[in-house]
TINUPA-196275 format. One record per residue: x, y, z of N, C-alpha, C in turn; residue in three letters. Coordinates in steps of 0.1 Angstrom, whole numbers, padded with zeros to 4 digits. Example, Ala and Ser with C-alpha at 12.3 -4.5 7.8 and 13.67 -1.06 7.14 Angstrom:
<<0132 -0057 0078> <0123 -0045 0078> <0132 -0033 0078> ALA> <<0128 -0022 0071> <0137 -0011 0071> <0129 0000 0079> SER> 
***
This chain:
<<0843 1357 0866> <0836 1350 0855> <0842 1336 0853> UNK> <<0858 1337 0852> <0861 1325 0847> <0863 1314 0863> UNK> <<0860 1321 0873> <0860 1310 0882> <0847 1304 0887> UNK> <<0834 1314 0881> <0818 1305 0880> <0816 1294 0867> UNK> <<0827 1297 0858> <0828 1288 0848> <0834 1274 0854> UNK> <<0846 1273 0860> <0856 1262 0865> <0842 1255 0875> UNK> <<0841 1266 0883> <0829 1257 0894> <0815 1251 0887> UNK> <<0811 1257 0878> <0800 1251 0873> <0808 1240 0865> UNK> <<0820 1237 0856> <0827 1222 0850> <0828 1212 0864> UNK> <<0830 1219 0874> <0831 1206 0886> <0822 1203 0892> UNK> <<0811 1204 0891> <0798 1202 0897> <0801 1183 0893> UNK> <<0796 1174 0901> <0799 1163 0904> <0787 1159 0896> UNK> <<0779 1159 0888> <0771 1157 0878> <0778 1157 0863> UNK> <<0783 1172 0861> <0791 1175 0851> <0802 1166 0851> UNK> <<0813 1163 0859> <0823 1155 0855> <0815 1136 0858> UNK> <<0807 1135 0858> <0802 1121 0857> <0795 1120 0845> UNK> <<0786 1128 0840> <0787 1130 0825> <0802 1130 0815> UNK> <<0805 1138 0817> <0822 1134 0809> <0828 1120 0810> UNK> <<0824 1114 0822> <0832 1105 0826> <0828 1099 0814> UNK> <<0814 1096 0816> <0804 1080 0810> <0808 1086 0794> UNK> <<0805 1096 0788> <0810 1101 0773> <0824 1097 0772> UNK> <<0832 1101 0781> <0843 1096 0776> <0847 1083 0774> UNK> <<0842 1072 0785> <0841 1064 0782> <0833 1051 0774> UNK> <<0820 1060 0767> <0816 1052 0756> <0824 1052 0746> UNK> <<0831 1066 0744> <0840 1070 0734> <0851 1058 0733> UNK> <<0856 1056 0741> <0868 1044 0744> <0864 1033 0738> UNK> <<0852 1028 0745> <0843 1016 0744> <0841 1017 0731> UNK> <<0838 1025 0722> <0832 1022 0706> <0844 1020 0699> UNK> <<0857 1032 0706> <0870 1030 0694> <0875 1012 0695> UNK> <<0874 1008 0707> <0875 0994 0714> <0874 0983 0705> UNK> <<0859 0983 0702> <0848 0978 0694> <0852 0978 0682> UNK> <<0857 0994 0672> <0858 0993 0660> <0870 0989 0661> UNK> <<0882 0987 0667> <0894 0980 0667> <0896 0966 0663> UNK> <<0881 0958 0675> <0881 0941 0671> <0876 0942 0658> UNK> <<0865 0948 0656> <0861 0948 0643> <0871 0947 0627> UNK> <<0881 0958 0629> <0892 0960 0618> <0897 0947 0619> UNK> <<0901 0942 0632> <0911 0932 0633> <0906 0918 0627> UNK> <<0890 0916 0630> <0883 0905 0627> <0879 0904 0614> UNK> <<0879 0916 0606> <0877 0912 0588> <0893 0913 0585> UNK> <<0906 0916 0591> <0915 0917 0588> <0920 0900 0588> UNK> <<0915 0898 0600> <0919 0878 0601> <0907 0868 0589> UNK> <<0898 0875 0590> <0887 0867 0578> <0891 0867 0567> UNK> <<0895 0882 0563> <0905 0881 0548> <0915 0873 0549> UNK> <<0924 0873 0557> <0935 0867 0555> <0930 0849 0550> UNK> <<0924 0845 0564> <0922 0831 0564> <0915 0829 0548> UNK> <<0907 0838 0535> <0899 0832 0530> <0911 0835 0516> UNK> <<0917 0840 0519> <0928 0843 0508> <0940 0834 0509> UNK> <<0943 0827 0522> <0952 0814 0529> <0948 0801 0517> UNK> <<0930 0800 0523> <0924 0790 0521> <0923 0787 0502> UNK> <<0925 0799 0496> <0921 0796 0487> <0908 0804 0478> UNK> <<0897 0805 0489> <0886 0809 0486> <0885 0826 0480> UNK> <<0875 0826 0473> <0871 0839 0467> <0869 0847 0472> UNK> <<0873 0857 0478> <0869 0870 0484> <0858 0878 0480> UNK> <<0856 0871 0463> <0847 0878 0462> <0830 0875 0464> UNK> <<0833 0864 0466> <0823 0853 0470> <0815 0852 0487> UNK> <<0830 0854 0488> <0824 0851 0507> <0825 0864 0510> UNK> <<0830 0875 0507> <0833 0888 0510> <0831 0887 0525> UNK> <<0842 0885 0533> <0849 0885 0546> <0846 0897 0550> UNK> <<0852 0909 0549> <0852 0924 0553> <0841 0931 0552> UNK> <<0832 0926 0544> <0814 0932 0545> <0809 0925 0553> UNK> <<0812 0915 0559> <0809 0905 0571> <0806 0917 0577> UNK> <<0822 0917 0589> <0828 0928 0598> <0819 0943 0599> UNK> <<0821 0949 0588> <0820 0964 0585> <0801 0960 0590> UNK> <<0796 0953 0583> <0778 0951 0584> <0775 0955 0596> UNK> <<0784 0941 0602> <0783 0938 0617> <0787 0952 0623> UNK> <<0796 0959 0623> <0800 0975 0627> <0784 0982 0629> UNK> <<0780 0982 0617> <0771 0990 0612> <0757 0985 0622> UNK> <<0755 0971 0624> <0747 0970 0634> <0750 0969 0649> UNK> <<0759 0974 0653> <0765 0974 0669> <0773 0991 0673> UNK> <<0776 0997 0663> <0785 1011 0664> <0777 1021 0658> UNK> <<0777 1032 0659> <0771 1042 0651> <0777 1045 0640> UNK> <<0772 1054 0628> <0779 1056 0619> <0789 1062 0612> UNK> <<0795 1068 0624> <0806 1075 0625> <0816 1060 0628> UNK> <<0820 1056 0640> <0830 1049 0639> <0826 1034 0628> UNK> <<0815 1029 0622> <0816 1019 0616> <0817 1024 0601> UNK> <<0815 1037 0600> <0821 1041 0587> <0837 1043 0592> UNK> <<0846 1041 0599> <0856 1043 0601> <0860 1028 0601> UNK> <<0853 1018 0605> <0853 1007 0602> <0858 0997 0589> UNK> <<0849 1003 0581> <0848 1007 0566> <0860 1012 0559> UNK> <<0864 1025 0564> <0876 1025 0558> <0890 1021 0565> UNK> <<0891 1014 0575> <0908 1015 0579> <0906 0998 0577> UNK> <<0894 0989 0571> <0901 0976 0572> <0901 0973 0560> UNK> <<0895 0973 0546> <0905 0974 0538> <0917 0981 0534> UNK> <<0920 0995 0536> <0935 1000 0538> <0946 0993 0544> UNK> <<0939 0987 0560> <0952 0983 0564> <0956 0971 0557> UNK> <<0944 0963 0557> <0947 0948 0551> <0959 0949 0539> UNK> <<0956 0962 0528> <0963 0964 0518> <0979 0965 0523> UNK> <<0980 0972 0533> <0989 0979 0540> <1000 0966 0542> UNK> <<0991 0958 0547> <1000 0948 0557> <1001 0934 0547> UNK> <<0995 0936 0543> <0994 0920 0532> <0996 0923 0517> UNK> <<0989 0932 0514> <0990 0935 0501> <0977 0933 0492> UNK> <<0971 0924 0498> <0956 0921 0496> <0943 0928 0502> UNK> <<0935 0935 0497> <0932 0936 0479> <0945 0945 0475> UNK> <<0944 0943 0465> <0953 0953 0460> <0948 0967 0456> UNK> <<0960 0975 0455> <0955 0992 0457> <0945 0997 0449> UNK> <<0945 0990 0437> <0931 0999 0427> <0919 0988 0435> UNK> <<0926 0977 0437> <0908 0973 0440> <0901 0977 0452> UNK> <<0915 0981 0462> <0910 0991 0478> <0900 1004 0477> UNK> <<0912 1010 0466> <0905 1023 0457> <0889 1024 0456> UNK> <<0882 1013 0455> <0869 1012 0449> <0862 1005 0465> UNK> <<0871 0996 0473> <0866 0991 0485> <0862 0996 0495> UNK> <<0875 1008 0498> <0869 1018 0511> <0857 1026 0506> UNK> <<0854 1033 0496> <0844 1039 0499> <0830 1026 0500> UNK> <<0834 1017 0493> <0818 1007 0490> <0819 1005 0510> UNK> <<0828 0999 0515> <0825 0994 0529> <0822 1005 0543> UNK> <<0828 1022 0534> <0825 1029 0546> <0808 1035 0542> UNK> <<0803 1029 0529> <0786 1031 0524> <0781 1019 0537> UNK> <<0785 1011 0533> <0783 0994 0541> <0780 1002 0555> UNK> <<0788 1006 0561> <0789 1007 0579> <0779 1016 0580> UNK> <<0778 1032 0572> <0774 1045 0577> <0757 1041 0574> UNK> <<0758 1035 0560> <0744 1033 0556> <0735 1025 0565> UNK> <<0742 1012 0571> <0737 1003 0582> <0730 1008 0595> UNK> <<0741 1015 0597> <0742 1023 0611> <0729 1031 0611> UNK> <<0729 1038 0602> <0718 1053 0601> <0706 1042 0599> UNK> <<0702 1037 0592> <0691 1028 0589> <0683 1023 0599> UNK> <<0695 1016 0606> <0692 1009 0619> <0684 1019 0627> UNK> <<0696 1032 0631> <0693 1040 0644> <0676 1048 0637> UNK> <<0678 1050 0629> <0663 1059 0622> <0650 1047 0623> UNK> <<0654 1037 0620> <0640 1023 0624> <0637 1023 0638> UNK> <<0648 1019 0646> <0649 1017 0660> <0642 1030 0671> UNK> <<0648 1039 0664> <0643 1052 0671> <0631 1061 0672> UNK> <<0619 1053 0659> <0609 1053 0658> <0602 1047 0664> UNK> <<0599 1048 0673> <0593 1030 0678> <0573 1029 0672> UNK> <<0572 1041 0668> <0552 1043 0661> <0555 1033 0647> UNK> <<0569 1034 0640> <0567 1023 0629> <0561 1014 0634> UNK> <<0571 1010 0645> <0560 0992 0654> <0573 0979 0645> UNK> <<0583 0985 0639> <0592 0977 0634> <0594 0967 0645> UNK> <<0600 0952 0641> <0608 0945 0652> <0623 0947 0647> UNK> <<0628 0943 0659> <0643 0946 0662> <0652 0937 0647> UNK> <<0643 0924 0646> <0652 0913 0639> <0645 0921 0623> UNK> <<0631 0926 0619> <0634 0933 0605> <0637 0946 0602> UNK> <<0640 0955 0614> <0646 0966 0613> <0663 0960 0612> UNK> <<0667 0950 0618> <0683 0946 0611> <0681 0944 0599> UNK> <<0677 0937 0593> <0670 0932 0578> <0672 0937 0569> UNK> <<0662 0949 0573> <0661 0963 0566> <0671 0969 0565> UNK> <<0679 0976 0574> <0690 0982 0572> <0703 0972 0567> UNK> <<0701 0963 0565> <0712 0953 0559> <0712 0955 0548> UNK> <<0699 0956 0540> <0697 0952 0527> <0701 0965 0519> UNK> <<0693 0982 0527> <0695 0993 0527> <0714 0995 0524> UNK> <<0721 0989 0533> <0734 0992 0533> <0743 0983 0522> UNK> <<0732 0971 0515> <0742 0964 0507> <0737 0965 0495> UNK> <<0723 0973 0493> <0723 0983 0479> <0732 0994 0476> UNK> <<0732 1000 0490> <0738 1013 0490> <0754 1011 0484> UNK> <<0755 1001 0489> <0775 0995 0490> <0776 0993 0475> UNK> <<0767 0984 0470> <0768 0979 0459> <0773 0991 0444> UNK> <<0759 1001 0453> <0756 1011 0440> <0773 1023 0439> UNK> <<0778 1019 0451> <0786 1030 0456> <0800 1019 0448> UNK> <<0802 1008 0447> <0814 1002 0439> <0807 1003 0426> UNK> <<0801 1000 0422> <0799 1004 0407> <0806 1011 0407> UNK> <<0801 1025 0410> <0807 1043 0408> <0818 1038 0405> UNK> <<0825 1033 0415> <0839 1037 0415> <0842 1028 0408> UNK> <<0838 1019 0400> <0844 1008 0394> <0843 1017 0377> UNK> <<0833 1024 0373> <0830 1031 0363> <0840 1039 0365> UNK> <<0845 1049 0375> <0855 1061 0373> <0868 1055 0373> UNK> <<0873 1045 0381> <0884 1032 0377> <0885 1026 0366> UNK> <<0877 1020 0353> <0882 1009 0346> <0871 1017 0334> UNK> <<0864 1027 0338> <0854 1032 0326> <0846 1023 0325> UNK> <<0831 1028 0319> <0818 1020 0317> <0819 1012 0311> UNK> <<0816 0999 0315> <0813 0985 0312> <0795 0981 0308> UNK> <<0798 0968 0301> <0780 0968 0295> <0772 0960 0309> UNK> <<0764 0966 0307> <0759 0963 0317> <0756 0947 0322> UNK> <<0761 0936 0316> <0763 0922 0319> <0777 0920 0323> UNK> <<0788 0929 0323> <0795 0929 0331> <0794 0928 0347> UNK> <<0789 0944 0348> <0785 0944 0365> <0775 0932 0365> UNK> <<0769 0928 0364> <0761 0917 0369> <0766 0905 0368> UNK> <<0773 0898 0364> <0782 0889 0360> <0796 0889 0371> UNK> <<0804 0902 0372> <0813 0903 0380> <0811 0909 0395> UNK> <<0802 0919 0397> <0799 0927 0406> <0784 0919 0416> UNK> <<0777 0914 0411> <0765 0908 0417> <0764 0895 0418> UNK> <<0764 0882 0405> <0761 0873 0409> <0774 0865 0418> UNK> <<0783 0870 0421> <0795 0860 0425> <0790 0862 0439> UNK> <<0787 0873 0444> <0787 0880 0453> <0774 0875 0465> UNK> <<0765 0866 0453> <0754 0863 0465> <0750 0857 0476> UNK> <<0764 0843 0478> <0762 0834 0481> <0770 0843 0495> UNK> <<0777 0853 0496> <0780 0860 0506> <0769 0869 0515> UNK> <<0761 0870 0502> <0751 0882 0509> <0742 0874 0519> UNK> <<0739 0865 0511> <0725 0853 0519> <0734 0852 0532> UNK> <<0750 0848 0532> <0757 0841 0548> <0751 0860 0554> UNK> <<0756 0869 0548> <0753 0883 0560> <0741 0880 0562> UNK> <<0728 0878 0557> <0718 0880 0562> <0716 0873 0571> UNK> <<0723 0863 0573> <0717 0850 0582> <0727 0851 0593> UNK> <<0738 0856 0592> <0747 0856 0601> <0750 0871 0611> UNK> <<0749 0883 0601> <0750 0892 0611> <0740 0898 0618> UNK> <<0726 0896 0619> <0712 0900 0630> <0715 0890 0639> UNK> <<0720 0876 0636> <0722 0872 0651> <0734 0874 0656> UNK> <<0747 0878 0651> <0756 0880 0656> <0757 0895 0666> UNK> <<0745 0903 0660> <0743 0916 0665> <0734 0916 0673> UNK> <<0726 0908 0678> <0718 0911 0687> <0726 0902 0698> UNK> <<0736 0890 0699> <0739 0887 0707> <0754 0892 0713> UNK> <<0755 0908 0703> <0768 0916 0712> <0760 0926 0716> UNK> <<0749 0929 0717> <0741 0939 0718> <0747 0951 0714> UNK> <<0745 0962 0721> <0748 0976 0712> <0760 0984 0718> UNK> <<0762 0994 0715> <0772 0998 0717> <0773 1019 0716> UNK> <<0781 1022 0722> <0775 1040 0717> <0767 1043 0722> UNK> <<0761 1052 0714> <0747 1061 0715> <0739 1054 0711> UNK> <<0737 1042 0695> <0725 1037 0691> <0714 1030 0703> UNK> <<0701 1034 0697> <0699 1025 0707> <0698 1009 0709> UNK> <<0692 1005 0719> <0697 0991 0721> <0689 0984 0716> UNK> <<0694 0969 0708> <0688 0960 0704> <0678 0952 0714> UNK> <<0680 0953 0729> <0676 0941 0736> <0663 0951 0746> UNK> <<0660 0965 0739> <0650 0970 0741> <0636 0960 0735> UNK> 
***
């Protein structure tokens, strides 16, 4: 029994399958690595320079961008290991404000991710590639949004509601408009990555 098992694992099909799985696997952890490292250098440079983090939001750049090129498993992993590390290594954001970060950016990656691959994967919608990005951008930066609230309510307690809009939204826009304009073409010109499928379908 267990030697028609071993012969059927080496069937030269079966380990070429493994091969390519394994090596998407590689290929995506690859991918979410630049990724950590490239909002980890955006932060830094916007916190060097001066500028508002909360304004240019650097790290929802990155994580978006995850969300339109990785699936939503590793761009939610995205999501959480690049504000932690940043914290880790610089000290910026700081720990309560991380507290509220990782989960808004791993909403950011997983919510992207899934949006995209559920548009894309339909193809009877009749969606195009460039407002199925769109879409699931917008999807993922409600989603993000509504997901720091939360935590900003269970962190600092309920605030009036011209608070969050004042601190949590309008600073925040002039970042949102650069993602919309900057990560559909950033993402269709790394094409795809994983299992999603492909942009340049």
């Amino acid at each position: 029994m267990s030697r028609t098992v071993v012969a059927r694992a080496e069937q030269p099909g079966d380990v070429q399958e493994l091969r390519k799985a394994t090596r998407a696997r590689v290929d995506a952890l690859g991918n979410a690595a630049l990724y950590v490292a490239a909002g980890l250098l955006l932060s830094l440079i916007v916190h060097r320079a001066g500028w508002s983090p909360r304004v240019l939001l650097p790290m929802h750049l990155t994580v978006l961008l995850s969300g339109m090129t990785l699936s939503p498993l590793y761009a939610a992993l995205v999501g959480i290991m690049t504000p932690a590390i940043s914290t880790g290594l610089t000290g910026v954001p700081i720990a309560e404000q991380t507290l509220r970060m990782i989960p808004e950016l791993t909403a950011y990656g997983a919510c992207a991710a899934l949006v995209l691959r559920a548009l894309r994967a339909n193809e009877r919608i009749g969606v195009s590639r460039v407002l199925a990005m769109m879409v699931a951008l917008v999807a993922a930066m409600i989603a993000g949004r509504i997901v720091y609230t939360l935590m900003s309510v269970i962190t600092t307690g309920v605030q009036p509601v011209a608070y969050y809009v004042s601190v949590l939204l309008v600073p925040a826009v002039p970042g949102l408009i650069v993602q919309l304009l900057l990560v559909p073409i950033l993402a269709y010109r790394s094409g795809r990555s994983d299992k999603t499928p492909s942009l340049r379908r």
